[in-house]
C-alpha positions in Angstrom: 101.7 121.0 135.9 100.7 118.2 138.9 104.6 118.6 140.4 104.2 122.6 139.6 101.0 122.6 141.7 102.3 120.3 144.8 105.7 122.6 144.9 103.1 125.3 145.0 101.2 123.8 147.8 104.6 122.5 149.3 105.5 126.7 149.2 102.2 127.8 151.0 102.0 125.0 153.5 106.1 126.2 154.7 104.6 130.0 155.1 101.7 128.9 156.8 103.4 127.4 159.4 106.4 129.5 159.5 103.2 132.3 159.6 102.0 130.3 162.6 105.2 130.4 164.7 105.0 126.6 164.9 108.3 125.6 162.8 111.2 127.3 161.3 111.6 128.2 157.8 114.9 130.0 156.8 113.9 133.8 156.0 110.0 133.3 156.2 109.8 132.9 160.5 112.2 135.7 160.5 110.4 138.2 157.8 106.9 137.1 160.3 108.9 137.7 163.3 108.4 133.9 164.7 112.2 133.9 165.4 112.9 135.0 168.4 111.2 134.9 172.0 108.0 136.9 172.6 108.2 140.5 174.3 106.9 140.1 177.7 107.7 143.3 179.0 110.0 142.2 181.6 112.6 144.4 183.5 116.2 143.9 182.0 118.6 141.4 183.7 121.0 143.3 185.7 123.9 141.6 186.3 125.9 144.1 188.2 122.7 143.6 191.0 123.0 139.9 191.0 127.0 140.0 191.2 126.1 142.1 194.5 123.0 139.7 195.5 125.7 136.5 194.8 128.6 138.3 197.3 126.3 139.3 199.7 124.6 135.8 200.4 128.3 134.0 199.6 126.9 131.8 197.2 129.6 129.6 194.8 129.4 128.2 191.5 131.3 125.5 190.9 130.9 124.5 187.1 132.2 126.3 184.3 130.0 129.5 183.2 128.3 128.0 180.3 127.5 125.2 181.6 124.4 127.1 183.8 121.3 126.7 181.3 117.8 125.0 181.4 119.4 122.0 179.5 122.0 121.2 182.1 121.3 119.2 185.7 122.3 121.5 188.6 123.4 120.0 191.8 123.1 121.9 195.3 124.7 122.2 198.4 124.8 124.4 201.2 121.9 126.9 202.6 122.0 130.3 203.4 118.7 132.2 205.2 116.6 134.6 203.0 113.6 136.8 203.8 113.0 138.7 201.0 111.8 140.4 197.9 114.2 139.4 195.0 113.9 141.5 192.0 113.0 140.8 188.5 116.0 141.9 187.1 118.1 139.7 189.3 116.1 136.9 188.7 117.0 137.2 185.0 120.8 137.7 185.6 121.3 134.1 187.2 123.3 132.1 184.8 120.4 129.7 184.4 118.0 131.6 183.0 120.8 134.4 181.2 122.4 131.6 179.1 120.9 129.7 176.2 120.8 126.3 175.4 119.7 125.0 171.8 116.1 123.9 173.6 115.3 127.1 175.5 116.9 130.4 175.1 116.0 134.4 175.5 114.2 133.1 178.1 112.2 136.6 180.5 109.2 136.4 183.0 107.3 139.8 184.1 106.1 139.2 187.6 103.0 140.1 188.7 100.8 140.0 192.0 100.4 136.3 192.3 100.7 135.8 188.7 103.6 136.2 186.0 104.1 136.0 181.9 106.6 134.5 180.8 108.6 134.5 177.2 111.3 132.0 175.3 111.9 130.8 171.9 111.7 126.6 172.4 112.9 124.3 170.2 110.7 121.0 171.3 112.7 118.4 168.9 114.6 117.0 171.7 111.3 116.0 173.4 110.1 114.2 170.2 107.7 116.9 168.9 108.6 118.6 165.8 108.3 122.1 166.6 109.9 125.0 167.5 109.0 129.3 168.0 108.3 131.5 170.2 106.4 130.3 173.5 104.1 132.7 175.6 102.9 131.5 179.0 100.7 133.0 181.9 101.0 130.9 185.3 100.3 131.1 189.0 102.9 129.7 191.5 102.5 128.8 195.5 103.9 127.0 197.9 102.1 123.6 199.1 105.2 123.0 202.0 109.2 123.2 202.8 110.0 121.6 198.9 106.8 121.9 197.0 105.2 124.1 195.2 102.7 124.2 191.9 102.2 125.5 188.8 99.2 126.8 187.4 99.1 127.3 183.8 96.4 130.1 183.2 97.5 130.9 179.1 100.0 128.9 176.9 100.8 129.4 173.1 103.1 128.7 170.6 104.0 131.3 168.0 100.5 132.5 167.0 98.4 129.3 168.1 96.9 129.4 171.6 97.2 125.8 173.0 94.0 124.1 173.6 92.4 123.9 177.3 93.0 120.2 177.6 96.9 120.1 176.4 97.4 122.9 178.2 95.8 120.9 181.0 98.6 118.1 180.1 101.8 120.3 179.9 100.5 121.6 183.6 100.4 118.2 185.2 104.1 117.2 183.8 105.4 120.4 184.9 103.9 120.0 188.3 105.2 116.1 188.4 108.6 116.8 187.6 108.9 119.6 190.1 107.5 117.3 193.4 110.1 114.7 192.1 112.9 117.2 191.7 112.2 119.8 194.5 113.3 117.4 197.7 116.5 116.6 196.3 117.5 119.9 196.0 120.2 120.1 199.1 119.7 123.5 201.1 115.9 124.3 200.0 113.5 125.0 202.7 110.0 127.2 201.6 108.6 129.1 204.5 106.9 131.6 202.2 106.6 132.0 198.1 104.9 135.0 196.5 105.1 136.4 193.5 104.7 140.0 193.4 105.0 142.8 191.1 108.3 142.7 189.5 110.0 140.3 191.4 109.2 137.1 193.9 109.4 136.9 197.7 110.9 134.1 199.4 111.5 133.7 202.7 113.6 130.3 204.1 116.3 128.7 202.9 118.1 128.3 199.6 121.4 126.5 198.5 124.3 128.4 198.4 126.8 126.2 196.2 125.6 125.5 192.7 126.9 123.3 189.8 126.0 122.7 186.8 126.5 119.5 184.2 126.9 120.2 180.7 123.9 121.4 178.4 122.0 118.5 177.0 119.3 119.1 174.8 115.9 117.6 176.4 117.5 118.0 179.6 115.7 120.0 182.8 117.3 121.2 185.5 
């Protein structure tokens, strides 16, 4: 009865959490829909649109296709001069954010008026935390000079399970410190204006035109 009862309690712990979004169990995270990315409303990528943004600024990738994801580190070079509204839609075309990688994939953000929500089923092993479902998270983004820019998180949760204030608070400063230690070494990057806007973000300055891409590692950034 004792090993009949722990099974038992073994059973109901599994559906809790696959209920919760916060790990995956075979069949029960799918039957509770905690399997795939949340819907964020967010414009289809069009990839015709960014094949015509990519000609018309004569930017170059140089790795192989699948290597672009948010597990592989991208090197820059080159610049070419933007001042404009870049769409949704395009945004979620680039081979970055259109491939997955066993960390991050089906990856959208809805763009707002200086605000955005954004969607992507993360697997957080790789970083030494064993979880992994569907991520939802609001956030604000400005520029603070010609390679910086921060992060606001406003609204973070994993699967069903809003993430308290003060980790929330945590995950905001990391993001923030890897982007000033990553921004300046991006070759080509100059930010005279950032805003996001309603569906899409305008930038205006300078970006890299010549992009490539190491293999996926999972745990890596970009």
């Amino acid at each position: 009865m004792a090993a009949v009862a722990e099974q038992d309690l073994v059973v109901l712990a599994g559906g809790g959490l696959a209920y919760a979004g916060i790990v995956q169990v075979p069949v029960l995270s799918a039957a509770f829909g905690m399997d795939t990315a949340p819907d964020v409303q967010a414009d289809a990528p069009d990839a015709a649109a960014y094949t015509a943004f990519e000609q018309e600024h004569g930017l170059v990738h140089t790795s192989p296709d699948a290597n672009y994801t948010l597990s592989s580190k991208h090197h820059f070079a080159g610049e070419y001069a933007l001042d404009a509204l870049i769409p949704e839609a395009v945004i979620l075309a680039t081979r970055t954010l259109s491939h997955d990688s066993a960390t991050i994939r089906d990856v959208a953000v809805n763009f707002h008026d200086g605000h955005a929500t954004a969607g992507a089923f993360v697997d957080a092993s790789a970083w030494g935390y064993p979880a992994a479902g569907p991520v939802l998270l609001d956030f604000t983004l400005e520029a603070t000079g010609p390679t910086s820019v921060r992060v606001g998180i406003e609204r973070l949760e994993l699967g069903r399970i809003p993430v308290p204030a003060d980790i929330a608070a945590k995950a905001e400063e990391a993001v923030n410190a890897y982007l000033a230690s990553r921004l300046p070494t991006v070759e080509g990057l100059r930010i005279d204006a950032l805003e996001l806007r309603e569906d899409g973000v305008y930038f205006r300055g300078t970006l890299p035109s010549q992009f490539g891409s190491d293999a996926p590692v999972p745990g890596q950034l970009p």
